[in-house]
C-alpha positions, 0 to 999 in steps of 0.5 A, spaced: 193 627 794 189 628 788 189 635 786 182 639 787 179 642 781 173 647 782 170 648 776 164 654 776 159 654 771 158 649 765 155 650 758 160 650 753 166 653 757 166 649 763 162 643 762 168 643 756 174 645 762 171 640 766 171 634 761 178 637 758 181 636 765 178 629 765 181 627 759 188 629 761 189 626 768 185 620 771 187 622 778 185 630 779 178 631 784 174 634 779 167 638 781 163 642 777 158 647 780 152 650 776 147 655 779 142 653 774 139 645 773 143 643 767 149 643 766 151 642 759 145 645 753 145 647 747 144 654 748 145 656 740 139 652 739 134 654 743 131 658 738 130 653 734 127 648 739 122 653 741 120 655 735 119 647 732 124 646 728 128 642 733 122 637 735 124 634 742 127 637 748 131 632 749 135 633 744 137 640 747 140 636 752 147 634 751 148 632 759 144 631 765 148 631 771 148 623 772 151 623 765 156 627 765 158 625 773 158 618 771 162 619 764 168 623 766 168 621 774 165 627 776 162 631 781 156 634 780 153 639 783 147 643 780 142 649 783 148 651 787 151 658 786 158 660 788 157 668 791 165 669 793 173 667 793 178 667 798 183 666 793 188 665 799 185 660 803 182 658 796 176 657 798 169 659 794 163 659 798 157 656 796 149 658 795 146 651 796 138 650 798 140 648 805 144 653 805 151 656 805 158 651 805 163 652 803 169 648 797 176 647 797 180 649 790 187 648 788 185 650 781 179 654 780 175 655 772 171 660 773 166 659 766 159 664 769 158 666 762 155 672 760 148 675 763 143 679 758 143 686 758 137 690 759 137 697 757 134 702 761 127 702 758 122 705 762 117 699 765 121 694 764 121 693 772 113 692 773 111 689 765 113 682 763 118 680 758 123 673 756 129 672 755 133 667 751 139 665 755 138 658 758 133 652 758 127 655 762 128 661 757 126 657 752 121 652 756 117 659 758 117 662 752 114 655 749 109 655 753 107 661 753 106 660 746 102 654 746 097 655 752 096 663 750 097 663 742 099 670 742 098 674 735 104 678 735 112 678 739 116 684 739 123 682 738 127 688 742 133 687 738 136 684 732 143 681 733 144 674 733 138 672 737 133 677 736 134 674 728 134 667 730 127 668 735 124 673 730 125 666 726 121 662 731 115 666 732 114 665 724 114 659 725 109 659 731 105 662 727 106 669 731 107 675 727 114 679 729 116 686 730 123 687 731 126 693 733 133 695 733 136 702 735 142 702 731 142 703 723 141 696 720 140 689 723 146 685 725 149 692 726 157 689 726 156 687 719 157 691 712 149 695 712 151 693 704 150 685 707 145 686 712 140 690 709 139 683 705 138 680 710 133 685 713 129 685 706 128 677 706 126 678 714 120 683 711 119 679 705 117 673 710 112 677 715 116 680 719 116 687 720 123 691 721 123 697 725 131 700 725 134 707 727 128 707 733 129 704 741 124 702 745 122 708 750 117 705 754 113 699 756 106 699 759 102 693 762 094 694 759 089 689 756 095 687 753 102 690 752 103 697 749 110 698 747 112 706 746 117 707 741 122 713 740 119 715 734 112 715 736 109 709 735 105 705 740 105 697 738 099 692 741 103 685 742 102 680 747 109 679 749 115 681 748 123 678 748 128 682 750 134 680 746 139 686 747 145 683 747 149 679 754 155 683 758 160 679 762 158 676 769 164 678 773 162 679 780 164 673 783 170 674 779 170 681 783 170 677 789 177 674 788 181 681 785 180 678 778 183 683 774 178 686 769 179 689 762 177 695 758 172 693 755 169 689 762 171 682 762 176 678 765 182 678 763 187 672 761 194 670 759 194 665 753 193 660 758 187 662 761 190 664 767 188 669 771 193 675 774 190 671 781 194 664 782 191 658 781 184 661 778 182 661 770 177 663 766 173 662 760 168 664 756 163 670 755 166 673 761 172 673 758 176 678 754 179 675 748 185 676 744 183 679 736 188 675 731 188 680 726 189 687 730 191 684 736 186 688 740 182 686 746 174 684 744 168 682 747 165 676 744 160 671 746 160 666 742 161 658 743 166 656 738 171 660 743 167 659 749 169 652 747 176 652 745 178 656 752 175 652 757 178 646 753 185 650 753 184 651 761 182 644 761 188 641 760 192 647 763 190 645 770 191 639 770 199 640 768 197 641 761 201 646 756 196 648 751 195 656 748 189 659 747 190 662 740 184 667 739 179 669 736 177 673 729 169 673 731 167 668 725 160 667 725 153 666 721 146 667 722 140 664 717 133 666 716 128 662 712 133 659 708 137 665 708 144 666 709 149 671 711 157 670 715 162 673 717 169 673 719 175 677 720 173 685 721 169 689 716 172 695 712 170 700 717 173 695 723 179 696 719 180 702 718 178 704 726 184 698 727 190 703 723 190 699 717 191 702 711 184 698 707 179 698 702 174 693 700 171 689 694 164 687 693 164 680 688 158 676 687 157 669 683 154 662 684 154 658 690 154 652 685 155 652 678 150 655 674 147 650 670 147 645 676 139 647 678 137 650 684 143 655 684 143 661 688 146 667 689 152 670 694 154 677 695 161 678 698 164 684 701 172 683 702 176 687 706 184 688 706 190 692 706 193 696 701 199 695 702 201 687 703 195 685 700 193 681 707 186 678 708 183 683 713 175 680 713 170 678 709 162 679 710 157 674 705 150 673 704 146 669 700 144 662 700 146 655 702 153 655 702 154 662 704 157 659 710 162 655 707 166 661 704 166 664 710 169 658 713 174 659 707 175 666 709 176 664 716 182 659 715 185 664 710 186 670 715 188 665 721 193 663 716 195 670 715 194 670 707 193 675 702 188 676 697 194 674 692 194 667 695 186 667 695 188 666 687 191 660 688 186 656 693 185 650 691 178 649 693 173 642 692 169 642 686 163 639 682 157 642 680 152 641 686 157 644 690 161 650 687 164 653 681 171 652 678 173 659 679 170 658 686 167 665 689 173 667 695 177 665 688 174 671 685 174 675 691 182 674 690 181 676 682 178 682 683 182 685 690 189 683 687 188 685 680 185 692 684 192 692 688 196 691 681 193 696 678 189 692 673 182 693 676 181 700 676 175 700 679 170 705 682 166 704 688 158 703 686 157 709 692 161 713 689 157 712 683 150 712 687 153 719 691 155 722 683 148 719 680 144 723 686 147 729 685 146 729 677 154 729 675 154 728 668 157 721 668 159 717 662 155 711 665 156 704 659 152 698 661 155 692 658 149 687 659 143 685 654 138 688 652 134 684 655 137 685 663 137 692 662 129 692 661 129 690 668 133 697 671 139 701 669 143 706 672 139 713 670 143 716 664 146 709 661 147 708 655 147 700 653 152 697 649 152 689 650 159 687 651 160 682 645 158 689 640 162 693 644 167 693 639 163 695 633 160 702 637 166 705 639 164 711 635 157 711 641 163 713 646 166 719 648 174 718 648 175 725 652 170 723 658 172 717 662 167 712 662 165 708 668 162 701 665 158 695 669 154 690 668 150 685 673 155 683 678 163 685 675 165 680 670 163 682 664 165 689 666 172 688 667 172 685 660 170 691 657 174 696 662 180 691 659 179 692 652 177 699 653 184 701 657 187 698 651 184 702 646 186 708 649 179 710 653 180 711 661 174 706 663 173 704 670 167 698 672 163 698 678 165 693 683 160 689 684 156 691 678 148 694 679 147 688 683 151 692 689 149 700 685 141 696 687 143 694 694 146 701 696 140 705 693 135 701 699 140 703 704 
């Protein structure tokens, strides 16, 4: 008898399980139930489809239920519910619209994914609002725009989709506000990286309101939303983008065991403590390479990879999921910042012994045109010098070197293998001396103890508190009429040894530049004329952006 594979969910971890099983047995009895109307959709675009920037609905639509049924020898069964498991018969019981059946398993993939988290403001029950999970989400929010061409959208909200609809209502001509409670936007980034991110937002149209949570919505000739510092903003609607939490109640019927953090927990194989049921995607506990602690990440690479591994393991197959090390990029009008691997706060929580460099250079040579900028934040372990995370921002290309960073920390290397990468090079891509190259430079050359490097924070921290410091800055005469650190004197690197006698030997001197290169070389001439020098990591570049913060 064919084995009998129940597949609950589609998207990106069951849509993908129930292919992977097909792929890997010719003969398995494979059904794939979805609750809602599509089972295979690109979620991560619907922002961009309704905002215009995807054109065709279409497009969006990666499977329709006679596609994927006649592709991969699959049953399909959409606008069906599973309400509960009896492991032991196993059998899931099935919300249909005529009514309740029920469906034999011998393996069972549950692939519910998340479902959006709506914090308890008061309103929320009687006045409208949208979210942006699924098809519908998108299709009403488009429509809605388009029949009632609202002025203004509040955004509750600055994760990944708040940004990314944020970007969409620009787009649709609807002015944004976007409302975060937390400290900065994107609040699992260094506020070093994200602050720049929230700059371009602002720049663009947006309005940004961070450090402030919505307390109330009230329906009345349009919607007034109340928030906790007082203010009262008039909009015509609002997106509720607060984040997901794991869909675990059918789970719950099955005595699935849950995690700390509320989602499923399973084994490399995605198994399940229940025999015979796996599980995959947002509703999942995953496993973090780096600290090897359990986190809670909603993204669809992952959700990918664990329903293609429970895939082939239904079916008699051996895979591993391996796990995850929260990669992830979000852009805005041409603006670009990633992540990958943990933060320097996330490192020290984890127990590493850490610290951090900021670098920045081009994302492609500097005498190629169009070049722009890419602030990097690299985080390791003091101790061995292993790549712990780096976060970036900046222009095309930010991605790339986050996707090097990722490969990088897999790999389990160290900021002195970062050194030595040998990366693809040419002008209109990148540099000879790439910019996760420098990163490796500037951390290794710290753990020599050749760097002797200070944090522009503290400098920020000495500079308010008016501490006479010896502050150098290395640049142009030129540049420095743009800013300097309040107290510097100015001597251009290339003069630097002819006006040693404009300098205090017996005090130390903290010395930077635009971004840290020529810094450096100054710290290293003076070091070795007998001076104690330190160079600002990062340069003034980073001293600017810490000020806004």
């Amino acid at each position: 008898m064919n084995e009998k594979i129940l597949v609950i969910g589609g998207v990106a971890a069951g849509a993908t399980g129930a292919a992977k099983a097909r792929r890997t047995s010719e003969t398995a009895d494979i059904t794939l139930i979805e609750k809602g109307k599509y089972i295979s959709f690109a979620n991560c675009g619907l922002p961009y489809y309704t905002g215009g920037t995807i054109k065709k609905r279409s497009s969006v639509l990666l499977h329709t239920r006679q596609s994927f049924g006649k592709r991969f020898n699959t049953n399909v069964e959409t606008k069906t519910e599973a309400i509960n498991i009896d492991p032991k018969a196993k059998i899931v019981e099935l919300q249909t619209s005529k009514g309740l059946i029920e469906r034999p398993y011998d393996k069972l993939l549950l692939a519910v994914g998340a479902k959006t988290f709506i914090p308890p403001i008061e309103g929320v029950d009687t006045v409208p609002y949208f979210t942006m999970r699924t098809v519908e989400d998108a299709d009403a929010v488009k429509k809605f725009v388009e029949t009632n061409k609202p002025k203004s959208a509040v955004i509750i909200g600055a994760g990944f989709i708040g940004i990314e609809i944020a970007e969409a209502m620009l787009h649709c001509d609807v002015k944004p506000y976007v409302v975060e409670a937390l400290d900065e936007v994107m609040p699992n980034f260094p506020k070093s990286v994200a602050m720049n991110l929230r700059e371009k937002m602002t720049q663009t149209g947006c309005e940004v309101i961070v450090k402030t949570f919505v307390k109330k919505l009230e329906q009345a000739e349009n919607i007034k939303v109340h928030l906790s510092d007082g203010r009262v903003i008039d909009t015509d609607m609002v997106l509720m983008c607060t984040g997901v939490k794991p869909a675990v109640d059918l789970a719950l019927t099955a005595g699935v065991e849950l995690g700390e953090r509320g989602g499923v927990l399973t084994n490399d194989r995605m198994e399940t403590n229940i025999p015979d049921i796996y599980a995959a995607g947002d509703l999942v506990e995953k496993t973090h390479i780096v600290t090897g602690k359990k986190v809670l990440l909603p993204l669809a690479g992952p959700a990918n990879r664990e329903g293609r591994t429970a895939g082939a393991n239904m079916v008699g197959g051996d895979m591993r999921f391996k796990g995850v090390l929260g990669s992830a990029v979000v852009g805005f009008e041409g603006f670009v910042m990633a992540q990958t691997g943990l933060t320097y706060d996330q490192a020290i929580q984890a127990g590493f012994d850490a610290d951090y460099v900021y670098t920045e250079d081009v994302n492609w040579a500097s005498y190629y045109p169009g070049y722009g900028h890419i602030f990097m934040v690299t985080t390791f372990d003091k101790k061995s010098g292993r790549l712990l995370g780096v976060s970036a921002c900046g222009p095309e290309g930010t991605e790339k070197r986050a996707d090097e960073a990722a490969v990088a920390i897999y790999a389990g290397l160290t900021v002195y293998d970062l050194e030595n990468l040998e990366l693809c090079y040419a002008p209109p891509f990148a540099s000879a001396k790439e910019n996760i190259n420098i990163a490796g430079f500037v951390a290794s050359n710290s753990l020599r103890g050749l760097g002797f490097t200070i944090k522009p924070e503290e400098i920020l921290e000495r500079v308010r508190k008016n501490e006479d410091l010896q502050l150098l800055d290395v640049r142009t005469e030129m540049e420095c009429k743009m800013y300097m650190i309040d107290g510097a004197q100015n001597i251009y690197l290339n003069e630097l040894r002819d006006n040693l006698d404009k300098l205090d030997q017996k005090q130390p001197i903290y010395v930077y530049c635009a971004v840290g290169f020529r810094g450096y070389q100054a710290v290293r001439s003076l070091r070795n004329l007998g001076y104690e020098a330190y160079n600002v990591t990062g340069g003034i570049e980073a001293y600017e952006r810490l000020k806004k913060l």
